[in-house]
C-alpha positions in Angstrom: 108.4 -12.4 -12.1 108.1 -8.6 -11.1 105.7 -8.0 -8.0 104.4 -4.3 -8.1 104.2 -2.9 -4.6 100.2 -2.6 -3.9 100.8 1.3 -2.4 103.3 2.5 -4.8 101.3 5.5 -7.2 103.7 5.3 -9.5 103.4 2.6 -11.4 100.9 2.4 -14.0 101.7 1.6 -17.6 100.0 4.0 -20.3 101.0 2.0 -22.9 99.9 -1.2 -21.3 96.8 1.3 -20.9 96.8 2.1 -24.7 96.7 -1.8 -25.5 94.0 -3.0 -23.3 92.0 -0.5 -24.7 92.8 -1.4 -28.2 91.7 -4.9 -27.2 88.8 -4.1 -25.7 87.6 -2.4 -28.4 88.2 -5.0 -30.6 87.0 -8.0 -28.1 85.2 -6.7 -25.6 82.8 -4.3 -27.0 81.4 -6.1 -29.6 81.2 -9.4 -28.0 79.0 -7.5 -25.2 77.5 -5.3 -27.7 78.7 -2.5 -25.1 77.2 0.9 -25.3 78.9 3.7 -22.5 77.0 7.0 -22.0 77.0 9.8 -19.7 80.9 10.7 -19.9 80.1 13.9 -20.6 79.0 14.2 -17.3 82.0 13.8 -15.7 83.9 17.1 -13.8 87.2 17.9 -14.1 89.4 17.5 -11.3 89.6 14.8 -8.3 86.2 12.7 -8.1 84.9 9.1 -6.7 84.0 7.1 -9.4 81.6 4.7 -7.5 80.0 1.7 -9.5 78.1 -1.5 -8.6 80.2 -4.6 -9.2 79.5 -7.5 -12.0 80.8 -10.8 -13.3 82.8 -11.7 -10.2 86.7 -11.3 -10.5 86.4 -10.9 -14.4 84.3 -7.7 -14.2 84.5 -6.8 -18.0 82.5 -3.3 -17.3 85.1 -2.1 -15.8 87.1 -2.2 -18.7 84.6 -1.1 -20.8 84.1 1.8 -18.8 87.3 2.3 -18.2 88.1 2.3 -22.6 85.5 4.6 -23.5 86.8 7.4 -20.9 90.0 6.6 -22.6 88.6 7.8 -25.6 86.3 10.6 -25.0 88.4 11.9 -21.4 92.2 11.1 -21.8 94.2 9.3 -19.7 93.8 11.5 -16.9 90.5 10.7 -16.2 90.8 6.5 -16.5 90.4 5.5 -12.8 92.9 4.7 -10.4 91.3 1.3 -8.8 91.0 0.7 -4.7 91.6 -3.1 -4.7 91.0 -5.8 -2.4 94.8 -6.4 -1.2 94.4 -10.5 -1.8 93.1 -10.4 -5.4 95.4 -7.3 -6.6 98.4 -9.6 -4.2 97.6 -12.5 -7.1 100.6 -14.0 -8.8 99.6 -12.9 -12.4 96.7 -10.7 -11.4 99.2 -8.4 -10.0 101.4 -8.3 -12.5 98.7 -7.2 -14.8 96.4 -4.9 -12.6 98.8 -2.9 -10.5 100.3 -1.6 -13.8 96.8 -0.2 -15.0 96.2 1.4 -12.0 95.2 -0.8 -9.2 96.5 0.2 -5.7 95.5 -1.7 -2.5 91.9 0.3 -0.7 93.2 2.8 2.0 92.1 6.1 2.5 96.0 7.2 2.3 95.7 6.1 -1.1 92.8 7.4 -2.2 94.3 11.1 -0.2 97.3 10.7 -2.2 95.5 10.4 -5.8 93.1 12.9 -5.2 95.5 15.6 -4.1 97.1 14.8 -7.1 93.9 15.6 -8.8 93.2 11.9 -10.0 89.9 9.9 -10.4 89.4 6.9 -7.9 87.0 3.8 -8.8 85.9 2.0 -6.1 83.2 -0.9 -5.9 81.5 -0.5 -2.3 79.7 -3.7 -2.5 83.0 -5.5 -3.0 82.0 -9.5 -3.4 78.9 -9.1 -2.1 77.9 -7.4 -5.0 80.5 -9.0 -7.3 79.1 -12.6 -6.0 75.6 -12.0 -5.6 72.8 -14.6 -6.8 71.5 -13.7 -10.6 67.9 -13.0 -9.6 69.6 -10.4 -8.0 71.7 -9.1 -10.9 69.0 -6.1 -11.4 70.2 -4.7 -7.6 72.6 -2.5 -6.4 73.8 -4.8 -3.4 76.6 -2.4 -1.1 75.5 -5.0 1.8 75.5 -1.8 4.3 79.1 -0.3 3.7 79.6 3.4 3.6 83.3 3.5 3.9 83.1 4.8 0.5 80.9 7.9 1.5 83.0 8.6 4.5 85.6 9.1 1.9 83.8 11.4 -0.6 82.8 13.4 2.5 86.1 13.8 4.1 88.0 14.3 1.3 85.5 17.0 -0.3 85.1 15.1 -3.9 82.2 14.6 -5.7 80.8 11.2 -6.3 80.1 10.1 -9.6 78.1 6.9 -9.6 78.9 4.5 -13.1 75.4 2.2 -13.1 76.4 -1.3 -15.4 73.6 -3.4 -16.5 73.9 -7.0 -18.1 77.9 -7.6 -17.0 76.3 -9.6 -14.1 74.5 -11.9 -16.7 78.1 -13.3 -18.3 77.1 -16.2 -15.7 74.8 -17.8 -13.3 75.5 -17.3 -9.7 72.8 -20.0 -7.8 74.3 -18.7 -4.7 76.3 -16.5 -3.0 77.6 -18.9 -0.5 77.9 -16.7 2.9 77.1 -19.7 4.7 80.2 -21.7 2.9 82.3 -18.5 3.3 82.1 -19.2 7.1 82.1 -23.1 6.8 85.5 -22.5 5.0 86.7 -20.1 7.1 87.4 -17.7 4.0 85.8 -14.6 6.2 88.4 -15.2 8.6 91.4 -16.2 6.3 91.3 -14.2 3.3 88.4 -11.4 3.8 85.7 -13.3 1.7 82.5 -13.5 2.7 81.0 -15.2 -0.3 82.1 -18.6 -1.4 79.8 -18.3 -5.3 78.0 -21.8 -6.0 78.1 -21.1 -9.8 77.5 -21.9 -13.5 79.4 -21.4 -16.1 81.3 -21.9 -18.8 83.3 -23.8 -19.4 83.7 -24.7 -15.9 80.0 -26.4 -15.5 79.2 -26.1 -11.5 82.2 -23.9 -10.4 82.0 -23.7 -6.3 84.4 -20.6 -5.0 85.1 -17.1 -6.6 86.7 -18.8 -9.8 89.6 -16.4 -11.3 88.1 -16.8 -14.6 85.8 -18.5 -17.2 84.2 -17.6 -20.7 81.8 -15.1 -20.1 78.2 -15.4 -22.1 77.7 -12.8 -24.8 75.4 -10.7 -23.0 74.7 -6.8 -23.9 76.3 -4.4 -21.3 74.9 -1.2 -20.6 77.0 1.3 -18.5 76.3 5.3 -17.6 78.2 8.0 -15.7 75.3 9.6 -13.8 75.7 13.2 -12.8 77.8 13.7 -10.4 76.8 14.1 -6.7 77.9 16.6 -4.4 77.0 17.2 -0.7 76.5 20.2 0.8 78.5 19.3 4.2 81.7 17.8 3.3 85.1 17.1 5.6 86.1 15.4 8.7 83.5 16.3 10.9 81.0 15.1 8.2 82.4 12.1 7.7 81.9 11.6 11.0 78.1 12.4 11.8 77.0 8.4 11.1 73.2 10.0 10.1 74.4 12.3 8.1 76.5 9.6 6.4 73.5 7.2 6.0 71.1 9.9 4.5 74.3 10.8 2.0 74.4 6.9 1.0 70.8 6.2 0.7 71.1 9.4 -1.8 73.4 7.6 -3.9 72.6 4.3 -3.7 68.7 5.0 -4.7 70.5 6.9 -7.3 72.2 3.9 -8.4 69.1 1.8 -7.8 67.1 3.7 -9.9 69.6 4.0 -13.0 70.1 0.6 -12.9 66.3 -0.4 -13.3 66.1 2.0 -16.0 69.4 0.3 -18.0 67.4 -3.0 -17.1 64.6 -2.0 -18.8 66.4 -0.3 -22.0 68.3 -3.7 -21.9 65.1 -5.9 -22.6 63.5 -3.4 -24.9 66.7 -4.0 -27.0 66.2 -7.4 -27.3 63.0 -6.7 -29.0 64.5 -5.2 -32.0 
């Protein structure tokens, strides 16, 4: 088995690229009934891609997303993916991920892709927002971390936030399980601080961040909102904390409020 190394930029696989996207338009989009929108929004050049994170480690609107800029972009402007170093490390996962364009989350790597004039995804909430409880799938949860503004700032790249509604409805997370997370030790030992009490299928009560399961045929709403630039941008930005919090309330509310709207157009759907 081939391990891809998690900094290497050179890696990814455009026509493993071309057939994932080929299956998930033939699997993915109509099983979620998936509709994209906004892409013409996005600039040319560098740019953050930043996007609230669904469905746990399966996260299918992020290939959904990442299929229809395929289509309407090009190649150039699919994502490159920050990953969390222990699931992109997987036996399996990384022999899959890293060749679509996964790379471990370091501000090196993100410098390195956007001086090459790349697009970056990244999911600030990480498994707080991946894991959180379904009554909560309507929120954009980021749990307080701004690393990914610092980024945008001292790098001088736009943001461009992609809002998903529904992928966060392919299960039923009861809880989000920080208090297990420290129980376990799972903070400590592998950088989780969720341990998901959830159901689904075919699993039945699944307790821990399960790797996968069948996800429930719910629709999936995504936009690429305008993009969002700042007026002060660079190192000494980056490093003004207020600054930084009044730049992330921006985009978050942003996010916040997209994602009510997609909620909304969601249930009126249902109606038809």
């Amino acid at each position: 088995m081939r391990w891809y190394d998690l900094d290497d930029l050179e890696q990814r696989d455009a026509r493993l690229i071309e057939r994932l996207v080929a299956v998930t338009d033939r699997v993915l989009k109509p099983w979620f009934r998936a509709e994209v929108r906004g892409l013409e929004r996005i600039p040319e050049g560098a740019a953050l891609y930043v996007g609230n994170h669904n469905a746990g480690l399966m996260t299918p609107d992020t290939f959904l997303f990442g299929a229809a800029v395929y289509h309407a972009r090009g190649l150039g402007d699919v994502p490159y993916g920050l990953g969390h170093e222990v699931a992109i490390g997987l036996p399996g996962i990384n022999q899959v991920i890293v060749p679509l364009g996964a790379v471990r989350a370091s501000h090196e790597n993100a410098h390195r892709l956007f001086q090459a004039g790349r697009k970056v995804l990244v999911y600030p909430g990480g498994d707080f927002d991946a894991m959180r409880p379904y009554r909560h799938r309507d929120r954009i949860v980021f749990g307080g971390r701004r690393g990914y503004l610092k980024l945008a700032l001292r790098e001088a790249v736009p943001i461009v936030p992609v809002v998903a509604a529904g992928a966060h409805a392919t299960f039923r997370i009861l809880d989000d399980g920080r208090w297990l997370a420290r129980l376990l030790r799972a903070d400590r030992l592998l950088r989780i601080k969720v341990w998901p009490i959830t159901l689904c299928l075919p699993w039945g009560l699944l307790v821990g961040p399960g790797l996968f399961y069948l996800p429930w045929p719910t629709r999936i709403l995504i936009e690429a909102l305008e993009p969002i630039r700042f007026e002060r941008t660079g190192p000494e930005a980056a490093a003004d904390e207020a600054y930084v919090r009044a730049c992330a309330d921006r985009v978050e509310g942003t996010m916040q409020a997209a994602l009510t709207r997609l909620a909304r157009a969601r249930e009126a759907l249902k109606h038809k």
